[in-house]
Residue, then its C-alpha position, 0 to 999 in steps of 0.5 A: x500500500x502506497x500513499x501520497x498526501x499533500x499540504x500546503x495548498x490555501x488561498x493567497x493574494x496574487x504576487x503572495x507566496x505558497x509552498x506545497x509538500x507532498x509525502x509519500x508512505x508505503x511499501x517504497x523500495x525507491x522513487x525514480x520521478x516526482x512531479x507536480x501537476x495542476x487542473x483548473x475547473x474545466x481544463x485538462x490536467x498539466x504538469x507544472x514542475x519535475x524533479x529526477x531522482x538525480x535532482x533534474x527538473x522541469x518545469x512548464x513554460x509558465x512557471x519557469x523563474x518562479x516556482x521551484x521544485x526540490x525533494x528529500x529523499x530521505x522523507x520521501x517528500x517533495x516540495x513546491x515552492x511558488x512565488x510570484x503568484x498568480x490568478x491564473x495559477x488557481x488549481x488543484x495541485x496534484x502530486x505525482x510519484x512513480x516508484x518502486x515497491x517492495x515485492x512488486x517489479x517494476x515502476x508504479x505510477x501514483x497520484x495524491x489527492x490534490x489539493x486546492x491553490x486560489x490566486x485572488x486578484 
């Protein structure tokens, strides 16, 4: 049994700062890729930010220069800094890990719960 669960979400006035944690719990032997993703009402789901297990990340073009994505590997966690906040960026934020389990081969693709960012103007 693997989880992800995430924190940090809330509402914040545009230009404000949030920062999201997402922890995973489980069975985990390792964790290759975490990511975050985002939705808003009535769109598809869209990465925002990646980080490999070497610590290489991504990001989507329209956060790039204000959100950063870190992890810990040893709390399993990884993070999402945001800055710079805008309308625009209101979503629900979902965490993304794929990983390795304990008498289980291969990669496995989780998803946390989401949680709700609100960027007010």
């Amino acid at each position: 049994q693997v989880q992800l669960v995430e924190s940090g979400g809330g509402l914040v006035q545009a230009g404000g700062s949030l920062r999201l944690s997402c922890a995973a719990s489980g069975i985990i032997s390792s964790i290759d890729t975490m990511a975050w993703h985002r939705q808003a009402p009535g769109k598809q789901r869209d990465m925002v930010a990646t980080i490999t297990s070497g610590d290489s990340t991504n990001y989507a073009n329209s956060v790039k220069g204000r959100f950063t994505i870190s992890r810990d590997n040893a709390k399993n966690t990884v993070y999402l800094q945001m800055n710079s906040l805008k309308p625009e960026d209101t979503a629900v934020y979902y965490c993304n890990a794929q990983l390795r389990v304990y008498g289980k081969g291969g990669v496995w693709n989780y998803w946390g719960q989401g949680t709700q960012v609100t960027v007010s103007s």
